[in-house]
MARBA-3410 file (N, C-alpha, C, O; in Angstrom, 1 decimal):
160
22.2,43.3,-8.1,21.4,44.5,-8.0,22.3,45.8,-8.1,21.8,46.8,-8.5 ~ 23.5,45.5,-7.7,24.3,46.4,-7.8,24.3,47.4,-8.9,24.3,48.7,-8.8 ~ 24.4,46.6,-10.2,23.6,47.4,-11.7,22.8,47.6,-12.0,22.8,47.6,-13.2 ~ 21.5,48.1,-11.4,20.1,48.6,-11.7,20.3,49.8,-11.2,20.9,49.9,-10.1 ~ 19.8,50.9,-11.9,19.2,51.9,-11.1,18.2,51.9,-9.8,17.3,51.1,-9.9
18.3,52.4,-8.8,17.5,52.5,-7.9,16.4,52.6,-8.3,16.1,51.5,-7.8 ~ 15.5,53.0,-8.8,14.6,52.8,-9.0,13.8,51.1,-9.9,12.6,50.9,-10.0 ~ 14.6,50.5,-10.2,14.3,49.4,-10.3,14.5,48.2,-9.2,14.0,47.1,-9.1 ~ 15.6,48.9,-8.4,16.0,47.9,-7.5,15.3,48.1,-6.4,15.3,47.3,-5.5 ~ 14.2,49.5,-6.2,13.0,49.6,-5.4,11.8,48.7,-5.7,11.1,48.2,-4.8
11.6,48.3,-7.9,10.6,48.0,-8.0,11.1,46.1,-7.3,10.3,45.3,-7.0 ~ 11.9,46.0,-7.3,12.2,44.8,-7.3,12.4,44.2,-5.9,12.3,43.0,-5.5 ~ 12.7,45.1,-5.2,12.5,44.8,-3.4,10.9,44.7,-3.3,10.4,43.7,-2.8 ~ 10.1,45.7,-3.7,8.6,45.6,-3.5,8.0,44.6,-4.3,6.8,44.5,-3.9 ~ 8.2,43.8,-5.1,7.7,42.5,-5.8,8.2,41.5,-4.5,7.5,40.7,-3.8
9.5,41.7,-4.5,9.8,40.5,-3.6,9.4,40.2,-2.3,9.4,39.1,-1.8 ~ 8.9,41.8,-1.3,7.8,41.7,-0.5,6.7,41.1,-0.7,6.3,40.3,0.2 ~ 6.1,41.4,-1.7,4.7,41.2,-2.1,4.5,39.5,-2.3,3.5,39.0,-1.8 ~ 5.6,38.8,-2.9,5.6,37.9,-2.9,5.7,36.9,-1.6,5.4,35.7,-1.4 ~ 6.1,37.7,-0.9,6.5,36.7,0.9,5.0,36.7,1.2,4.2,35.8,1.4
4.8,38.3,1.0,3.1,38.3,2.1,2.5,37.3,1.2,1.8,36.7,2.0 ~ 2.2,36.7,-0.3,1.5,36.0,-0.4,1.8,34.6,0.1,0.9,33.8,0.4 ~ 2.8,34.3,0.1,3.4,33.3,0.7,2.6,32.9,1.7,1.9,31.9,1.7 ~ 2.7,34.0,3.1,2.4,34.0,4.1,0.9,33.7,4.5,0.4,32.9,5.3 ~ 0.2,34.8,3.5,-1.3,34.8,3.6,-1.6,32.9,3.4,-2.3,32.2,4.2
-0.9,32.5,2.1,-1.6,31.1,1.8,-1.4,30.1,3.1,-2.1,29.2,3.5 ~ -0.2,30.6,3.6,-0.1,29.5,4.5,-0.7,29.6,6.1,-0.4,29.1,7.2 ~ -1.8,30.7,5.8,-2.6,31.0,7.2,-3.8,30.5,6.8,-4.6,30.3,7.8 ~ -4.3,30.2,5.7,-5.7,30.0,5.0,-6.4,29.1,6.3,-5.5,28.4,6.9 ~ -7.4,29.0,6.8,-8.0,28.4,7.5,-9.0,27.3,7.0,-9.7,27.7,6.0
-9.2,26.4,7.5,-10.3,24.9,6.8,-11.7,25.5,6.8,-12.1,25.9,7.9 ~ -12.5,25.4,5.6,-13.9,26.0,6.1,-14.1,25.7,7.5,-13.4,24.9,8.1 ~ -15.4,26.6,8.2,-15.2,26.0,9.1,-16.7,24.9,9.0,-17.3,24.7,8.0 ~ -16.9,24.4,9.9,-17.2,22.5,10.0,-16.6,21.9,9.1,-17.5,21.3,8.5 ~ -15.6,21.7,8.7,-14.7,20.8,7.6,-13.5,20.3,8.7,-12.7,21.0,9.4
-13.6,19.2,8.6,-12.2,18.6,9.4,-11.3,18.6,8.0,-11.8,18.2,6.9 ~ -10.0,19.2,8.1,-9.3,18.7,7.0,-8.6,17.2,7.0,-7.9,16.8,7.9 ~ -9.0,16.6,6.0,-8.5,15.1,5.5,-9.7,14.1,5.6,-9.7,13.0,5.0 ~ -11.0,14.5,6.6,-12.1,13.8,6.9,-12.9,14.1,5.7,-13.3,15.2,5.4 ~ -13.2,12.7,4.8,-14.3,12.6,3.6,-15.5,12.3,4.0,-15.7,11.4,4.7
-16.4,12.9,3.6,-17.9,11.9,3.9,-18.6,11.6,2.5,-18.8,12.7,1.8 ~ -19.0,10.3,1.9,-19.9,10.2,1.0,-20.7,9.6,0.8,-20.8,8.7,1.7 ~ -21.7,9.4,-0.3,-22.9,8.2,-0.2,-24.0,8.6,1.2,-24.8,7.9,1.7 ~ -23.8,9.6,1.5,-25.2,10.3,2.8,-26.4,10.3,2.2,-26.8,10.8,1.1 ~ -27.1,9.3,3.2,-28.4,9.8,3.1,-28.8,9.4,4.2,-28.2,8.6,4.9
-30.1,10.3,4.4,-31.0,9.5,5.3,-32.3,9.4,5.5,-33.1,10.3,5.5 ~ -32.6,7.7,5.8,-33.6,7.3,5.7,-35.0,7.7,6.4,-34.9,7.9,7.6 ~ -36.1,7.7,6.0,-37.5,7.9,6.9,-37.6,7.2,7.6,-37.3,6.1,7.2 ~ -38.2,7.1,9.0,-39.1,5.7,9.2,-40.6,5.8,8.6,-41.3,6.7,8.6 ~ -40.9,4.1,8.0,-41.7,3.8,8.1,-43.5,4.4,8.8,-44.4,4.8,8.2
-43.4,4.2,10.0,-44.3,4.9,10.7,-43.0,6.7,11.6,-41.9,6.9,12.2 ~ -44.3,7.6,11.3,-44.6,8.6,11.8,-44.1,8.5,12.8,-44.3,7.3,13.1 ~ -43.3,9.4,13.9,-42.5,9.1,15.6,-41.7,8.9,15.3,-40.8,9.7,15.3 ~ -41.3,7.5,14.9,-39.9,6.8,15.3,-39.0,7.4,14.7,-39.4,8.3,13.9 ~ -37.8,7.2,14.8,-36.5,7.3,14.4,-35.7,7.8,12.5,-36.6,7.4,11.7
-35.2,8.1,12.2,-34.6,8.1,10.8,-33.6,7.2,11.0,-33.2,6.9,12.2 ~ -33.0,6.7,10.1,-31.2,6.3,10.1,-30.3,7.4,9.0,-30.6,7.7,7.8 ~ -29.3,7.7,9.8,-28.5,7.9,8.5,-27.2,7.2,8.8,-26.5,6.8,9.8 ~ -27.0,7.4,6.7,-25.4,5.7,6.8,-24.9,7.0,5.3,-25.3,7.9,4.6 ~ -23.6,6.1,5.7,-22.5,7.0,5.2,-21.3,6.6,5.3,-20.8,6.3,6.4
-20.6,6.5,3.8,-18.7,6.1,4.4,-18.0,7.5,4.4,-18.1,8.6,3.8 ~ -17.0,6.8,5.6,-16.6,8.3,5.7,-14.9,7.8,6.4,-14.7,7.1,7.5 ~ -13.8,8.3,5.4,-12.3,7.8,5.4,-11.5,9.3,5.6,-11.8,10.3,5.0 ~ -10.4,9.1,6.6,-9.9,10.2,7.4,-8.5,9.7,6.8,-8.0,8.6,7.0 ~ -8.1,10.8,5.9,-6.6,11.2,5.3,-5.0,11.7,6.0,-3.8,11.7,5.8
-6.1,12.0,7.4,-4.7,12.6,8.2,-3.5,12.0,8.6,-3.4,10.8,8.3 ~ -2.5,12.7,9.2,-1.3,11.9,9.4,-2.3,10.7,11.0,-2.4,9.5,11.2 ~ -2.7,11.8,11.7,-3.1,11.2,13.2,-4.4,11.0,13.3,-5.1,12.0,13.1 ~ -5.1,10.0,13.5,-6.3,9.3,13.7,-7.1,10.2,14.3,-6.5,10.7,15.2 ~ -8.3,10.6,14.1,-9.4,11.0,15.0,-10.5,10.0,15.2,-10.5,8.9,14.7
-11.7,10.6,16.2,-12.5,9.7,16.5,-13.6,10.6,16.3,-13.6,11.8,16.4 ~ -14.8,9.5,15.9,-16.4,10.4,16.2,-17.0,10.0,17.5,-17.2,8.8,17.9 ~ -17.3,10.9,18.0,-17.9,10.7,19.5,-19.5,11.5,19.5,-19.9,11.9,20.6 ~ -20.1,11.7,18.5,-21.1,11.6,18.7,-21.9,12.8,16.9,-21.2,13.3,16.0 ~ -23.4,12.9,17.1,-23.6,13.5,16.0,-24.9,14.1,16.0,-25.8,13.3,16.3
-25.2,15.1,15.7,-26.3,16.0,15.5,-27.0,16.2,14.1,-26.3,16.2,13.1 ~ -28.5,16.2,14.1,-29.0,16.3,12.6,-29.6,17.3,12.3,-30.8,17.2,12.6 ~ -29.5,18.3,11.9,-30.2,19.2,11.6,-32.1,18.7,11.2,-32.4,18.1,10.2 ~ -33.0,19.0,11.9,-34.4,19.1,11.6,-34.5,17.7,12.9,-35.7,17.3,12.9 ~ -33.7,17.2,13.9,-34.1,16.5,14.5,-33.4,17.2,16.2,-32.4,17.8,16.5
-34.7,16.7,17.0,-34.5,17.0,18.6,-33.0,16.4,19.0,-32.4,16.8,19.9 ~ -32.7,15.4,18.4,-31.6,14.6,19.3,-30.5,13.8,18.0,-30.9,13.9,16.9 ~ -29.6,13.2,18.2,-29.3,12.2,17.5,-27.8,11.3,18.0,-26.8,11.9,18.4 ~ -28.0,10.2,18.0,-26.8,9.7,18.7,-26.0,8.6,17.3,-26.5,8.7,16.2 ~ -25.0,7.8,17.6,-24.5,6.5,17.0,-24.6,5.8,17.4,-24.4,5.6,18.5
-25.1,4.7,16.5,-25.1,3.8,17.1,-24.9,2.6,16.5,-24.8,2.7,15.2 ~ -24.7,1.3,17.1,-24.3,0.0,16.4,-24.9,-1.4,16.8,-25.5,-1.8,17.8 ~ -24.6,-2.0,15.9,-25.0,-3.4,16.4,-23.9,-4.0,17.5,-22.7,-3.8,17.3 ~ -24.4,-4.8,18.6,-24.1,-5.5,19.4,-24.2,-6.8,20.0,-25.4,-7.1,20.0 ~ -23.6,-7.4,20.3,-24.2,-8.6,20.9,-24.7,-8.4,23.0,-23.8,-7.9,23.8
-25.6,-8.7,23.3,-25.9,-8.8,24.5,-26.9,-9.4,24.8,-28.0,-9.1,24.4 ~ -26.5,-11.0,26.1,-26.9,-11.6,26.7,-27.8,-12.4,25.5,-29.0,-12.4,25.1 ~ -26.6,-13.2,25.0,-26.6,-13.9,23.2,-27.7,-13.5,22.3,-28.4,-14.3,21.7 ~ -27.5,-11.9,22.4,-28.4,-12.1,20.9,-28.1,-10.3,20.8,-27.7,-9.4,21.6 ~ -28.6,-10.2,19.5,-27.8,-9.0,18.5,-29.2,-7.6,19.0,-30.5,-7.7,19.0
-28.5,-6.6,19.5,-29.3,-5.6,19.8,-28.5,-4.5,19.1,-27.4,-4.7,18.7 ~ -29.2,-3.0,19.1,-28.9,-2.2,18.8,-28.4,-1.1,19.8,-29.4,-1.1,20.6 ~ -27.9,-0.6,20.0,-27.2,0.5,21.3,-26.5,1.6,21.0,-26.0,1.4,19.9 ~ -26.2,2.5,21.3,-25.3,3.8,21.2,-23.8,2.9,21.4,-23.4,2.0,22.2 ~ -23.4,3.4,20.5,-21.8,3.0,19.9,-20.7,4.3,20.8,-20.6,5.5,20.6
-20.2,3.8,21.6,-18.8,4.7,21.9,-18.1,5.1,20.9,-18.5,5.0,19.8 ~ -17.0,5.7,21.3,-16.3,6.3,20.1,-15.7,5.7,19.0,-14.8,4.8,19.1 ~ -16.1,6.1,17.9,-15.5,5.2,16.5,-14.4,5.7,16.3,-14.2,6.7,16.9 ~ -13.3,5.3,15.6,-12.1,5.6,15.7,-11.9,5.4,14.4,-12.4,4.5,13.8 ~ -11.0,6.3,13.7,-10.9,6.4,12.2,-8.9,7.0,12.2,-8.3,8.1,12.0
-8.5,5.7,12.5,-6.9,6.0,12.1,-6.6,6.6,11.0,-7.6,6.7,10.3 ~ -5.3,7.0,10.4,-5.3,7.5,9.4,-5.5,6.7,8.0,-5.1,5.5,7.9 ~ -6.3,7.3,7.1,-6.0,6.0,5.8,-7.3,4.9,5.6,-7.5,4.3,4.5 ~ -8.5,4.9,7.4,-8.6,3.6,7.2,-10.2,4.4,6.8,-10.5,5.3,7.5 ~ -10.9,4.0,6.0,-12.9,3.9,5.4,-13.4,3.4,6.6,-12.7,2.6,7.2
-14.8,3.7,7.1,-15.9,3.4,7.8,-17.0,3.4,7.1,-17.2,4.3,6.3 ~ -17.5,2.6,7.3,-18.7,2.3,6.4,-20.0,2.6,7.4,-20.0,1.8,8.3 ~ -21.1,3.5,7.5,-21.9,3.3,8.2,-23.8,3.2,7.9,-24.6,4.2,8.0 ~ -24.0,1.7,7.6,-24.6,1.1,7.2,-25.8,0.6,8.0,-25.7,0.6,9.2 ~ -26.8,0.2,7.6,-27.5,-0.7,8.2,-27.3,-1.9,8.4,-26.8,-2.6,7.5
-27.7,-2.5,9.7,-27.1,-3.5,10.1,-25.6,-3.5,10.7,-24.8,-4.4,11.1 ~ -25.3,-2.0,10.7,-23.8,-1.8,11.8,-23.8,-0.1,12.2,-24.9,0.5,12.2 ~ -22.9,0.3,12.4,-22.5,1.8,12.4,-23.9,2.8,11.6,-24.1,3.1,10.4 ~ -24.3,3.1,12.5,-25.3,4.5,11.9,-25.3,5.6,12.7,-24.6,5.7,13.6 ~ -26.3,6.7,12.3,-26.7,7.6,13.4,-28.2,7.4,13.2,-28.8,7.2,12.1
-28.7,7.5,14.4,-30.1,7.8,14.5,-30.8,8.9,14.9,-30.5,9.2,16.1 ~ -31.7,9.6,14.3,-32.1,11.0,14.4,-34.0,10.6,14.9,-35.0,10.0,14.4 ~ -33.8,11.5,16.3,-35.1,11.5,17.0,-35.9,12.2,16.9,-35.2,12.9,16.1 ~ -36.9,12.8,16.9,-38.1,13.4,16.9,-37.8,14.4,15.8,-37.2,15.5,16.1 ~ -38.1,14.3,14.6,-37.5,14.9,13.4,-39.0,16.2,13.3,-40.0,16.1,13.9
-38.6,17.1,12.4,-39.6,18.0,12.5,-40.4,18.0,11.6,-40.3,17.0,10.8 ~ -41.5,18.7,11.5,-42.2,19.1,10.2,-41.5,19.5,9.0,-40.6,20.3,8.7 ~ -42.2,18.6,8.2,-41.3,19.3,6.6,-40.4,18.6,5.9,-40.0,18.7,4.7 ~ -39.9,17.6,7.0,-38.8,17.0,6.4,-39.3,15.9,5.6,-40.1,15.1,6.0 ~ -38.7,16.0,4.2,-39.6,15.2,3.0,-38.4,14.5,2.3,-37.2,14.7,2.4
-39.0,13.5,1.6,-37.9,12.7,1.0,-37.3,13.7,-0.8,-38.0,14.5,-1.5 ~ -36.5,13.5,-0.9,-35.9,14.5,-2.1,-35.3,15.6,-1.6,-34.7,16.3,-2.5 ~ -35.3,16.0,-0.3,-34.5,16.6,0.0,-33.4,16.8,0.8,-33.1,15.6,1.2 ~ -32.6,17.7,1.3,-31.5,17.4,2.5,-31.6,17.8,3.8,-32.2,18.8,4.1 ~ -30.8,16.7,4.7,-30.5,16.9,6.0,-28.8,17.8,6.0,-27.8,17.5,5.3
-28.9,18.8,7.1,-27.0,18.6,7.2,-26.8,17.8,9.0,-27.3,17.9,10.1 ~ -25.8,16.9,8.1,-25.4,16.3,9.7,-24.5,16.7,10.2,-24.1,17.6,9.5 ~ -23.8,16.6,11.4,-22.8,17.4,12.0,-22.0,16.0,12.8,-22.6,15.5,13.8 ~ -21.2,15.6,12.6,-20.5,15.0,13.4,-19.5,15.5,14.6,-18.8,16.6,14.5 ~ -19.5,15.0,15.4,-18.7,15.3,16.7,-17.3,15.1,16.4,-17.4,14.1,15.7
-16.3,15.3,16.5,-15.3,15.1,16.6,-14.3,14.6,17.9,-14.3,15.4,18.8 ~ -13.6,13.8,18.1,-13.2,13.9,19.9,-11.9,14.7,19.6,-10.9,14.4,18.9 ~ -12.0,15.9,20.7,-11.4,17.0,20.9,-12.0,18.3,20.4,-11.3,19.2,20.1 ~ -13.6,18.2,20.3,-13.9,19.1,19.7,-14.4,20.1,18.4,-15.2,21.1,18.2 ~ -13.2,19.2,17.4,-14.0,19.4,15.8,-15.0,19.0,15.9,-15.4,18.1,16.6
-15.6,19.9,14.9,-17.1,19.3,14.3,-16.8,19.1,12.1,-16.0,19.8,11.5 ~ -17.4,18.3,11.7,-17.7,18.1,10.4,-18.9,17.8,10.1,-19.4,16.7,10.4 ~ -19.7,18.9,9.3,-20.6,19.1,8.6,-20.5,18.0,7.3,-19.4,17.6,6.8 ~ -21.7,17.7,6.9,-22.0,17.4,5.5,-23.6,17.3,5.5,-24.4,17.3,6.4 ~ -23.8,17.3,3.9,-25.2,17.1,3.5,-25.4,15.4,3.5,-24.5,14.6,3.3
-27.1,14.9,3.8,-27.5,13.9,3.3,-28.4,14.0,2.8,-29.0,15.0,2.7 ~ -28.6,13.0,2.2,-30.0,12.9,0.9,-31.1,12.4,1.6,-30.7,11.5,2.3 ~ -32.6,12.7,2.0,-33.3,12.7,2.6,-34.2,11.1,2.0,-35.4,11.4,1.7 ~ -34.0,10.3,1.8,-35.1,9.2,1.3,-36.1,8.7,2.1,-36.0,8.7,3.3 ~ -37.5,8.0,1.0,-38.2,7.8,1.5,-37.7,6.1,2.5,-36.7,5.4,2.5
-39.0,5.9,3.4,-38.5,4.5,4.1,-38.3,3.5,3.4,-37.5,2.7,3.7 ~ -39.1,3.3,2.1,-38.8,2.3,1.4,-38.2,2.4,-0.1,-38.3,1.7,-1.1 ~ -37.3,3.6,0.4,-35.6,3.9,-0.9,-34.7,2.6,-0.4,-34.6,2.0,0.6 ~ -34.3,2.7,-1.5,-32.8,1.7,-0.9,-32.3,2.9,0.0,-32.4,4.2,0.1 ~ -31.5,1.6,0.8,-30.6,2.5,2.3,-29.2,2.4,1.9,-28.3,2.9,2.6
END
């Protein structure tokens, strides 16, 4: 720099500013928010029941990229009073359905959550909610995140 006029060796310290701050800015960027970063969800939908009252299900795979494992500890449906997880079990020999403790999703590894294992079930759902359209679900996070995604609303007798 020694050989530039000052005035270029001003323009040239202020690029090279400019250049850090964007540096800096990118590396503050924040994860939408309800987005866990590295957490996928796809294939959502969820189902009606059959009769009026009861329950919906919703199923979904959903594979966590992070270096360190998180867990789902619970989940909320948009257009319903309540919603929990839940899974198949065995108790006092024979196969029931129950609220599932925490799922655990190490790094790397797919959950599949399906009928006949891992779902969420959404209670007293509201008016309006029609098949062809969407739910957003919200999963719990343990520690706090939450992750958002859409499901596909089908009817009870869509494929699940």
């Amino acid at each position: 720099m020694r050989n530039l006029p000052l005035k270029s060796m001003g323009l040239a310290i202020a690029a090279s500013l400019a250049l850090t701050a964007c540096e800096q800015e990118a590396e503050t960027v924040a994860p939408p928010e309800g987005v866990v970063p590295g957490l996928e969800v796809t294939n959502a939908r969820m189902v009606l029941p059959p009769v009026s009252g009861n329950p919906a299900a919703v199923y979904f795979d959903v594979v966590y990229n992070g270096e360190r494992g998180v867990s789902i500890s619970g989940a909320s449906v948009e257009g319903a009073a309540s919603a929990t997880v839940h899974d198949m079990m065995e108790y006092d020999f024979e196969m029931t359905m129950a609220e599932a403790g925490p799922v655990a999703l190490p790094g790397g590894e797919a959950k599949t959550f399906e009928p006949g294992g891992l779902h969420v079930m959404a209670f007293e759902l509201a008016e309006g909610i029609e098949p062809g359209g969407t739910a957003e679900v919200t999963l719990n996070i343990s520690g706090g995140a939450k992750h958002k995604f859409d499901a596909e609303i089908r009817a009870a007798g869509d494929e699940r």
